[in-house]
C-alpha positions as CSV (number, residue, x, y, z in Angstrom):
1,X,113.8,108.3,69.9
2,X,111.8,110.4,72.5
3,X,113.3,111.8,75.8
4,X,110.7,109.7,77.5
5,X,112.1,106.6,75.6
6,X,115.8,107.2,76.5
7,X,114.6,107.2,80.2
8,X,113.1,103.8,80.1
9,X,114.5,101.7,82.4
10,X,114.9,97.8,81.0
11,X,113.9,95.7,84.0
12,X,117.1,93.6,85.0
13,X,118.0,91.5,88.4
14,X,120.4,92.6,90.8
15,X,123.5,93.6,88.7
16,X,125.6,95.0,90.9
17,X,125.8,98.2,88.9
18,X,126.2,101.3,90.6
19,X,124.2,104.2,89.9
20,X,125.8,107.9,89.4
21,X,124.7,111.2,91.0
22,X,121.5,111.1,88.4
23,X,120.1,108.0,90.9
24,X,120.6,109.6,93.9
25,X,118.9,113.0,92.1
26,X,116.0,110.9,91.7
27,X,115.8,109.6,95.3
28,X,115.7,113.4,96.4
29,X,112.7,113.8,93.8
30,X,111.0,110.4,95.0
31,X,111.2,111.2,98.9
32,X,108.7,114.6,98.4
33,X,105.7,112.4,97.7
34,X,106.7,110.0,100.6
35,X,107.3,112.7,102.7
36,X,104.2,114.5,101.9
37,X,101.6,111.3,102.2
38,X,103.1,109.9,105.9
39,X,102.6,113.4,106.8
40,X,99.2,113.6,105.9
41,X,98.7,110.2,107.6
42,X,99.3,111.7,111.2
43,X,98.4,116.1,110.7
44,X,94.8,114.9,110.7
45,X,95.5,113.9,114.4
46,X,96.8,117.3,115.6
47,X,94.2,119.1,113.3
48,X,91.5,116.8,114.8
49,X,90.2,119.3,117.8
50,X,90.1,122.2,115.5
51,X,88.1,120.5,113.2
52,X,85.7,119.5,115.9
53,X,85.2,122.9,116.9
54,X,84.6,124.0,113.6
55,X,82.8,121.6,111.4
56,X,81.5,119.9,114.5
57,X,81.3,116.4,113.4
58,X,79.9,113.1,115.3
59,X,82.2,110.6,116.3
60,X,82.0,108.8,113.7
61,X,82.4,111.4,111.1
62,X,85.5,112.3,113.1
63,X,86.8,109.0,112.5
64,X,86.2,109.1,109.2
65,X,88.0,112.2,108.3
66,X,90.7,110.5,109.0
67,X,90.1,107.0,108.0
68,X,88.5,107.7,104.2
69,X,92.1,108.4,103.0
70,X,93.5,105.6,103.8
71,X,90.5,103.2,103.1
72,X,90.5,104.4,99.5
73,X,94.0,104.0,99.5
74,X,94.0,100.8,100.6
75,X,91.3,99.5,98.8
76,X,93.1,100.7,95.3
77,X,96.5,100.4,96.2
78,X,96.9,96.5,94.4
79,X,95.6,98.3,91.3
80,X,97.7,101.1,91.0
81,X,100.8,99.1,91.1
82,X,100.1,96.7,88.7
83,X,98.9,99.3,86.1
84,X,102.2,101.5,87.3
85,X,104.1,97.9,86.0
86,X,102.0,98.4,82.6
87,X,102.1,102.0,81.7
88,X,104.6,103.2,83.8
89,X,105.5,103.5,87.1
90,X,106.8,107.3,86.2
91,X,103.8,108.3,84.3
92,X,101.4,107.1,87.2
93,X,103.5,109.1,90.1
94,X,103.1,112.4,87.9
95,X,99.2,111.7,87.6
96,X,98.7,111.3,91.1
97,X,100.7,113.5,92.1
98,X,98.7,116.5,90.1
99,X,95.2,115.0,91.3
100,X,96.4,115.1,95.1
101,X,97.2,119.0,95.1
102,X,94.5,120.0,93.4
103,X,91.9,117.8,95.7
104,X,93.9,118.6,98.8
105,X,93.3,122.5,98.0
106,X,89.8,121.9,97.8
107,X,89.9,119.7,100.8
108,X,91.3,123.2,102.8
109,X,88.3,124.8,102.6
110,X,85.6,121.7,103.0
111,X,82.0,123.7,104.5
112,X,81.3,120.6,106.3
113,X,82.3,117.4,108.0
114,X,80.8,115.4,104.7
115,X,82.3,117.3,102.1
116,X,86.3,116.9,104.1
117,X,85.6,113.1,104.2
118,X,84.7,113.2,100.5
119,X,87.7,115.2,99.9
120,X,89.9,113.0,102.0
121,X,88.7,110.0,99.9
122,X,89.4,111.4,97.0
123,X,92.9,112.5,98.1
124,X,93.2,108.6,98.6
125,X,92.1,107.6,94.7
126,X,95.2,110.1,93.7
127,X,97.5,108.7,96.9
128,X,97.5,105.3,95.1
129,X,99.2,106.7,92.3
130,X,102.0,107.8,94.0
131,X,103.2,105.5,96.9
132,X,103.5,102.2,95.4
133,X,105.1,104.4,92.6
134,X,107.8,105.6,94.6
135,X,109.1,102.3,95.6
136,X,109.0,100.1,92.6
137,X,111.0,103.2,91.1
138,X,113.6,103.1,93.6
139,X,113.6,99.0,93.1
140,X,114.2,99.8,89.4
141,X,117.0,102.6,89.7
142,X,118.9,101.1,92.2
143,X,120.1,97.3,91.1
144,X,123.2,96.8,93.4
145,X,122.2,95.6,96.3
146,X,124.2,97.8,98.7
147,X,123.3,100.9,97.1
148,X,119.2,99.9,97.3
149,X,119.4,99.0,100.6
150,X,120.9,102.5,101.4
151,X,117.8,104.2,99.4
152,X,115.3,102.0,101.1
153,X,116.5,103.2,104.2
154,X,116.0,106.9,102.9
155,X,112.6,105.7,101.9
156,X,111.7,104.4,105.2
157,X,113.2,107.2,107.2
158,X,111.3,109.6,105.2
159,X,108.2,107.6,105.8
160,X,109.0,107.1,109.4
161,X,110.2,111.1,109.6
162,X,106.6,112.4,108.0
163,X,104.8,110.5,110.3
164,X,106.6,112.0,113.0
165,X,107.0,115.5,111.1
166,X,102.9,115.8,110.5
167,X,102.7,116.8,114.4
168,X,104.9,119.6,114.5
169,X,103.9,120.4,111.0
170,X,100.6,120.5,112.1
171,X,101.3,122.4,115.0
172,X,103.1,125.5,113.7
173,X,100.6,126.0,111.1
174,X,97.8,125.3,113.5
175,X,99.3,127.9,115.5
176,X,99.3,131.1,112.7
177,X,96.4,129.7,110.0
178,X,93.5,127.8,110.0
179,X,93.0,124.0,110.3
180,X,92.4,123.6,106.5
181,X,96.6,124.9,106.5
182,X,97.2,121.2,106.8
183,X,96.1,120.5,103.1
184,X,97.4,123.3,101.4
185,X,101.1,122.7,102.0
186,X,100.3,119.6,100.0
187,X,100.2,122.3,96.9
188,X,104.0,123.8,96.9
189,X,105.4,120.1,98.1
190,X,104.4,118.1,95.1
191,X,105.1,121.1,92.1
192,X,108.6,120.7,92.9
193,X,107.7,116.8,92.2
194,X,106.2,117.5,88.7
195,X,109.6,119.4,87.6
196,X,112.1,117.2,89.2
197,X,110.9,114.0,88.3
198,X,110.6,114.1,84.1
199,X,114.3,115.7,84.5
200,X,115.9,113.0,86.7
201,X,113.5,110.3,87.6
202,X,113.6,106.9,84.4
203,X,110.5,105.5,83.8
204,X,110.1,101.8,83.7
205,X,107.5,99.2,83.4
206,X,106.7,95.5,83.3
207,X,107.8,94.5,79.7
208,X,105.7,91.7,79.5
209,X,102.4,92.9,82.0
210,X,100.0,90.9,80.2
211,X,96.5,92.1,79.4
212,X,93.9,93.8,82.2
213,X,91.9,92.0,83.9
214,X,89.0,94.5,84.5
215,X,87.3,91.5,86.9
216,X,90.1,91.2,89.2
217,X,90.3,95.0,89.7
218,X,86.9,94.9,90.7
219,X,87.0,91.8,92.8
220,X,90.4,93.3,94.2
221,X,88.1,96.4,95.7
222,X,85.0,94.4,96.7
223,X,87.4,92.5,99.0
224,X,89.8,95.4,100.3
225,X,86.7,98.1,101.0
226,X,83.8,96.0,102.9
227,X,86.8,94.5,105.2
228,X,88.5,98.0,106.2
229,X,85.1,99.0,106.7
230,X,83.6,96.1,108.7
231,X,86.9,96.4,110.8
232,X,85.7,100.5,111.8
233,X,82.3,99.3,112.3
234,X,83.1,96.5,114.4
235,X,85.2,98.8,116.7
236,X,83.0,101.5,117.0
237,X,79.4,100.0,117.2
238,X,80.3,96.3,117.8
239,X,79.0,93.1,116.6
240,X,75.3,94.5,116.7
241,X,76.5,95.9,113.4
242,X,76.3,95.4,110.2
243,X,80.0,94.7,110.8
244,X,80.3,90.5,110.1
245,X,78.2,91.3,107.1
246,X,80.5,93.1,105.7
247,X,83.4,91.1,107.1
248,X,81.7,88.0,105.5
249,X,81.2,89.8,102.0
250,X,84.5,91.4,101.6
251,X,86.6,87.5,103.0
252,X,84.0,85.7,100.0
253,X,85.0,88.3,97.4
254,X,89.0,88.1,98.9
255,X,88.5,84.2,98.0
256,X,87.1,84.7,94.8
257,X,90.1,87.4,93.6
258,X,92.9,84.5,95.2
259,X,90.9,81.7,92.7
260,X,91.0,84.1,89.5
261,X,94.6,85.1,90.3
262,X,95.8,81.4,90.5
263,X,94.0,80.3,87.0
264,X,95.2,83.9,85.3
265,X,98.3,83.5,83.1
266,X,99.2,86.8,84.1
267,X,97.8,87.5,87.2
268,X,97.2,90.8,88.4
269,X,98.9,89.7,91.8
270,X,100.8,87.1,91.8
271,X,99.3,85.0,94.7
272,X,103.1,82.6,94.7
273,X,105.2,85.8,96.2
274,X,102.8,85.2,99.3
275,X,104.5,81.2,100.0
276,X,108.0,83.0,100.5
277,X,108.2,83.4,104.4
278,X,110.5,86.4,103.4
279,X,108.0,88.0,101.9
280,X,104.7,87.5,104.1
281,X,107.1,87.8,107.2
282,X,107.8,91.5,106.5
283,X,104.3,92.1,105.3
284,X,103.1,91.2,108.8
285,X,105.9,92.9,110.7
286,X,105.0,96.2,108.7
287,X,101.5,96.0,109.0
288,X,101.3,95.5,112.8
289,X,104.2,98.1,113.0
290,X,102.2,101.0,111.9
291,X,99.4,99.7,114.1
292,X,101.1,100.3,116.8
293,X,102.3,103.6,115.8
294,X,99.3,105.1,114.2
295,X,97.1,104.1,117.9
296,X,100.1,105.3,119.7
297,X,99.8,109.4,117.6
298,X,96.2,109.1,117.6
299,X,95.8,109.0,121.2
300,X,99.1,111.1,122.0
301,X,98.2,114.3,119.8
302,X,94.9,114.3,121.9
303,X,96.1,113.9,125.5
304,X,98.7,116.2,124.9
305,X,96.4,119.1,123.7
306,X,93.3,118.5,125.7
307,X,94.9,117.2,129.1
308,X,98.6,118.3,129.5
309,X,97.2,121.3,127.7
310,X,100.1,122.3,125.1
311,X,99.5,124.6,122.1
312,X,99.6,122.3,118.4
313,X,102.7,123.9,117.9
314,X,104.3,123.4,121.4
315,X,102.5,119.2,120.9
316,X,104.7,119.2,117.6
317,X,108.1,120.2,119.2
318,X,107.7,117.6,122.1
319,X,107.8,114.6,119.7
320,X,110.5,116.6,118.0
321,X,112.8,113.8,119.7
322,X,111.0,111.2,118.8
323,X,111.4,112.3,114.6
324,X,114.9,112.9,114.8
325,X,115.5,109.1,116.4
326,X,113.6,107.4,113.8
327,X,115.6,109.1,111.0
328,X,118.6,108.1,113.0
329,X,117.4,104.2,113.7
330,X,116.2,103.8,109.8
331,X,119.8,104.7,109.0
332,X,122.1,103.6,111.3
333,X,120.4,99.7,110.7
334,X,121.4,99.2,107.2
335,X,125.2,98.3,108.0
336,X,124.2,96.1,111.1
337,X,121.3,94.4,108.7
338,X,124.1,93.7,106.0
339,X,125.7,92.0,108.8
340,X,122.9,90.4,110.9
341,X,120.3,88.3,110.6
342,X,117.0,90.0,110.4
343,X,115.1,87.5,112.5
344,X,117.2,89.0,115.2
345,X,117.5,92.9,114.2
346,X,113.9,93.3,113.8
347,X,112.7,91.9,117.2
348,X,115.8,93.3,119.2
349,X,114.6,96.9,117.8
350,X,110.9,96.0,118.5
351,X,111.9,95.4,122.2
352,X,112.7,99.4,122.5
353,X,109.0,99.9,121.0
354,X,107.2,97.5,123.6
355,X,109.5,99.6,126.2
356,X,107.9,102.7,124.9
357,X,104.5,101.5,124.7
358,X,105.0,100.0,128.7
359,X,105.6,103.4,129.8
360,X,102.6,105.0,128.4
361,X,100.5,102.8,130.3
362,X,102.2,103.0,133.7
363,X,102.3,106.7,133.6
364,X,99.2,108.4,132.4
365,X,97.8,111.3,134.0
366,X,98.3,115.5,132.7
367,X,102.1,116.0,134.2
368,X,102.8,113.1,131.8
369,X,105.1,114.9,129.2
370,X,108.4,113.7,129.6
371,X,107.2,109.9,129.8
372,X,105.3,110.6,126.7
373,X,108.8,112.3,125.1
374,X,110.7,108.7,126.2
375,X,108.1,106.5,124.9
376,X,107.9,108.4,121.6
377,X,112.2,108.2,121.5
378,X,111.6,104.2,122.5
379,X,109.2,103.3,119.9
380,X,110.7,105.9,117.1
381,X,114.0,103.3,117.4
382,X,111.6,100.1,117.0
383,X,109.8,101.3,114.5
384,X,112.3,103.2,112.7
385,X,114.9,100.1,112.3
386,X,112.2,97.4,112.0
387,X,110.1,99.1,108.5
388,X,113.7,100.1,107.0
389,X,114.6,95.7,106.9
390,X,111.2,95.0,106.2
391,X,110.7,97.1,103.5
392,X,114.1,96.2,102.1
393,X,113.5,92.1,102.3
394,X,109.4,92.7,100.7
395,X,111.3,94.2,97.3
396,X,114.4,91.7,97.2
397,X,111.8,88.9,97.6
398,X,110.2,89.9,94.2
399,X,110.9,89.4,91.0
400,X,111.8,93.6,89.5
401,X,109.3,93.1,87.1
402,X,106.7,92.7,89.4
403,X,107.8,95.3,91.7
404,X,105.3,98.1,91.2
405,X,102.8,94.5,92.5
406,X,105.3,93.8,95.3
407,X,105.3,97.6,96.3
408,X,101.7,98.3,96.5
409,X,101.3,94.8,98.6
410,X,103.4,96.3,101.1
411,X,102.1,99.8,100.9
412,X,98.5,98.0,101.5
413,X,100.1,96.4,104.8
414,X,100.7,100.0,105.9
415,X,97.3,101.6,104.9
416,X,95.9,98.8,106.1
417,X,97.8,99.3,109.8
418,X,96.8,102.9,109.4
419,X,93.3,102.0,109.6
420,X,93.2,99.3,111.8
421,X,95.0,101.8,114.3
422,X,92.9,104.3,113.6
423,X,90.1,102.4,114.0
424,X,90.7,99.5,116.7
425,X,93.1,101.1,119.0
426,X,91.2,104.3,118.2
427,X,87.7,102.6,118.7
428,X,88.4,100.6,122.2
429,X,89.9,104.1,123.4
430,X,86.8,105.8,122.8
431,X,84.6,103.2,124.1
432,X,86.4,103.2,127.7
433,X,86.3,106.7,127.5
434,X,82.7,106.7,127.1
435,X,81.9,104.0,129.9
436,X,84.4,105.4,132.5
437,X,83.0,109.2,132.2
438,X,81.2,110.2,135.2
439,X,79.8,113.5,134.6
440,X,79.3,115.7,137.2
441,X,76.0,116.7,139.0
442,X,74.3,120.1,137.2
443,X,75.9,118.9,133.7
444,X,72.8,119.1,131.1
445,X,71.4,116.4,128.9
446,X,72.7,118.1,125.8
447,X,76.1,119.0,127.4
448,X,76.5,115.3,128.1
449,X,75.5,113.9,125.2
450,X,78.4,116.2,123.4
451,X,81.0,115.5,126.4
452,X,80.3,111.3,126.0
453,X,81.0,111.8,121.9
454,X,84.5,113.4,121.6
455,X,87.1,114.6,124.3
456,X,87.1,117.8,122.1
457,X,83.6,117.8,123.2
458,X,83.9,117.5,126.7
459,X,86.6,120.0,127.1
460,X,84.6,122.9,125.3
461,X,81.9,122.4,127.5
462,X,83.5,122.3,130.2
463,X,84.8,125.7,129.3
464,X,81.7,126.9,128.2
465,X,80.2,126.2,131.7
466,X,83.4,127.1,133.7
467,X,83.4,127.2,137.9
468,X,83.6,124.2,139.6
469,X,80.8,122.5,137.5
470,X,83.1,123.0,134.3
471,X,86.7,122.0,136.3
472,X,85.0,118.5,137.5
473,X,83.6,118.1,133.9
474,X,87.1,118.2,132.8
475,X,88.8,116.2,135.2
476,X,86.4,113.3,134.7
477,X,86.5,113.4,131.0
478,X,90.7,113.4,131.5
479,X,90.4,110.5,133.9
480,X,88.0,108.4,131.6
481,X,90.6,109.1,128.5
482,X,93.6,108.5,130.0
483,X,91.6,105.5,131.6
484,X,91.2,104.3,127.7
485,X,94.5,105.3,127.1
486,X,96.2,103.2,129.6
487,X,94.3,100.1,127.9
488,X,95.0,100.7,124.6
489,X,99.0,101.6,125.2
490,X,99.3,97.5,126.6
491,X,97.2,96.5,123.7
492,X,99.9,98.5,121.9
493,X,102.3,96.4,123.1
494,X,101.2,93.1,122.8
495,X,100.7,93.9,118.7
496,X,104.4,95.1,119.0
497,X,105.3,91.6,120.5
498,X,103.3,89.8,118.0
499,X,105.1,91.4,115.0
500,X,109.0,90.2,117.1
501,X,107.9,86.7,117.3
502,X,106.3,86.7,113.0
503,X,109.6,88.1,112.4
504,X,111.9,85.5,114.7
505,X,110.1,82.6,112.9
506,X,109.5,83.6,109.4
507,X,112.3,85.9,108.6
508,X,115.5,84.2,106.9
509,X,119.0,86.1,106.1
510,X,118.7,89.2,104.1
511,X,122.0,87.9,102.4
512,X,119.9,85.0,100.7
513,X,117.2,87.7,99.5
514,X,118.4,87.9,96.0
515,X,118.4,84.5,94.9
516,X,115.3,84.9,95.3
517,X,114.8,87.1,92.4
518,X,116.7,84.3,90.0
């Protein structure tokens, strides 16, 4: 018998069996991945203005250097983690985890706007190997129910702390190297990974996956891609788009992948985990979760650079606070949610968030940084509690067998809320911007066109004209943002809302969760 074979884990139901100091070995080896991808998810943002300035891309493109990750990964997520169930969940971590160092390396020095969204999309093909990965893994090594609520809440603090982390990240090696620093540190992260995980990590796998389906892979990404992608259009160029095209296309090809799923034997994703309230509950609470967060960085890294005027590095260390609270909140929930229902948990932590986000909006302006460090603390102990229970309830809910499926479901909700924050919070805040600029007498055509495209924009030229021309160039493009930003921080908070009441109806007792699996 094989090494690889003696590490194969059989796929059993909550035991109760208590793993050694080899389990919690392989949660230190699981969380560099995690780590490494949420941090990816939210550097972009601080690396954002440097990019501007150097590869100078449109709005648009802007946008989509930091949306094509996520897209990709969204779109490919499903598929992953059903082949992770069939060849191993293991094997499939260690081949995305070599494909995402070497494309984020050549990501670090992309020539052009088009060649770092490429890169970034291609980081998202080898991203989908590892997340759902890392999850179902943890679902498999941990089988008492204590101990894998414990891990899940390393899982989600880790998530929660990289999202948090990619700012200050960001900004100390923003501060001493270039921008295209941000995808190199991928490189000595994940060669730890490759060393670490054949030694202590056990690979498992569906034993009964059934055969591929090649159709329902493709029908799986001809639903996910056109509807991630009319969502961007629709917030950036409206409904004069080709926007409801797509959105019709990818719902037809989402109703054709449910059909073939329910007539499968073995269904790629099985469509019955979706009638457990449990389940879907969490999925929703997740998804509009990282909504919230991802519009609340994407704006934040910006105003804090361009308006309040901090170095990256010095933007990092203010939401410094707001990292080591989410850590704390993921943590300190998972003896109160062994206790507590989560219907009530998860909405009394989402109160702190809709706190945070409130405070955003009533105090925008460029001597803003200490309301900004309070509503970062606020919603780091919202967000941080509510993903640990959620993510917790999503893998009790299924069947183990199915967990690399149940896994890349609820890493979809987050890619998903990635984009959608990106994108919708991200395009109303740059459509007010542009409406509410009023550019200054003496200001040229070309110097307004760039000023109305990006804030980046508007604050280089306004240093490039300087005097009193380029200080009233500035103020207005601050006003008009921080206009946008006041808007989006209540939309913020009405999708933080949304996701307390889904959870108050749909959630029942974690206590019940495992039955579930029987």
């Amino acid at each position: 018998m094989s090494t690889t074979d003696t590490l194969t884990l059989p796929v059993v139901t909550d035991t109760g069996v208590r793993v050694g100091w080899r389990g919690w070995a392989a949660l230190i080896a699981l969380m560099l991945p995690v780590l490494l991808v949420s941090v990816d998810n939210t550097v972009l943002s601080f690396a954002l203005p440097q990019i501007s300035l150097d590869l100078e891309p449109t709005s648009i493109q802007q946008l989509w250097i930091i949306d094509a990750y996520p897209l990709v990964l969204a779109g490919l997520l499903v598929t992953m983690g059903t082949l992770g169930d069939r060849f191993g969940r293991r094997r499939m971590l260690l081949i995305g985890a070599s494909g995402f160092a070497l494309v984020s390396a050549l990501s670090a020095f992309a020539p052009t706007a088009a060649f770092l969204i490429a890169g970034r999309a291609a980081m998202g093909v080898f991203g989908a190997m590892l997340m759902p990965s890392t999850l179902s893994l943890i679902r498999s090594i941990f089988t008492d129910r204590d101990q894998r609520r414990l891990a899940i809440a390393v899982w989600a603090s880790m998530f929660s702390a990289g999202a948090a982390l990619g700012p200050i990240v960001g900004g100390f090696l923003l501060e001493h190297f270039a921008w295209g620093s941000v995808f190199l540190m991928a490189v000595p992260v994940l060669i730890p990974l490759l060393v670490l995980a054949p030694l202590f990590v056990p690979e498992s796998r569906d034993p009964a996956p059934g055969r591929i389906d090649p159709l329902s892979i493709v029908l799986s990404l001809a639903a996910m891609i056109p509807v991630v992608y009319a969502i961007k259009e629709l917030a950036v160029e409206g409904v004069a788009s080709a926007a409801p095209l797509l959105m019709v296309v990818g719902v037809g090809f989402g109703i054709l992948f449910v059909r073939r799923q329910l007539r499968l034997p073995t269904p790629m994703l099985d469509m019955r985990l979706f009638r457990r309230g449990t389940f879907t509950g969490a999925l929703l609470v997740n998804l509009l979760s990282v909504v919230a967060l991802v519009g609340f960085l994407y704006f934040v890294a910006q105003h804090l650079q361009l308006i309040v005027g901090l170095s990256p590095m010095e933007s990092g260390v203010a939401l410094v606070p707001c990292l080591a609270i989410m850590i704390a909140a993921g943590l300190l929930v998972v003896p109160i949610s062994a206790r507590v229902s989560p219907r009530i948990v998860i909405p009394t932590a989402l109160l702190f968030s809709i706190a945070g986000y409130l405070t955003i909006a009533a105090t925008t302006g460029p001597d803003s940084l200490g309301s900004i460090v309070l509503a970062s603390i606020l919603l780091g102990i919202g967000i941080g509690a509510a993903e640990t229970v959620s993510n917790e309830l999503i893998l009790s809910s299924a069947p183990p067998e199915k967990a690399g499926a149940a896994s890349a479901v609820s890493e979809t909700a987050y890619e998903l809320g990635a984009v959608l924050g990106t994108a919708v919070l991200g395009g109303i805040l740059t459509a007010i911007y542009r409406t509410s600029l009023v550019l200054p007498t003496g200001v040229s055509g070309e110097v307004a066109a760039a000023s109305r495209e990006t804030l980046a924009g508007a604050m280089h030229a306004a240093e490039q004209i300087g005097g009193a021309t380029g200080a009233a160039l500035r103020d207005a493009a601050a006003a008009a943002f921080d206009a946008g930003v006041g808007v989006t921080s209540l939309i913020g908070a009405l999708l933080v809302v949304a996701a307390a009441i889904v959870a108050a109806v749909t959630l029942r007792s974690s206590h019940r969760a495992p039955a579930l699996d029987r």
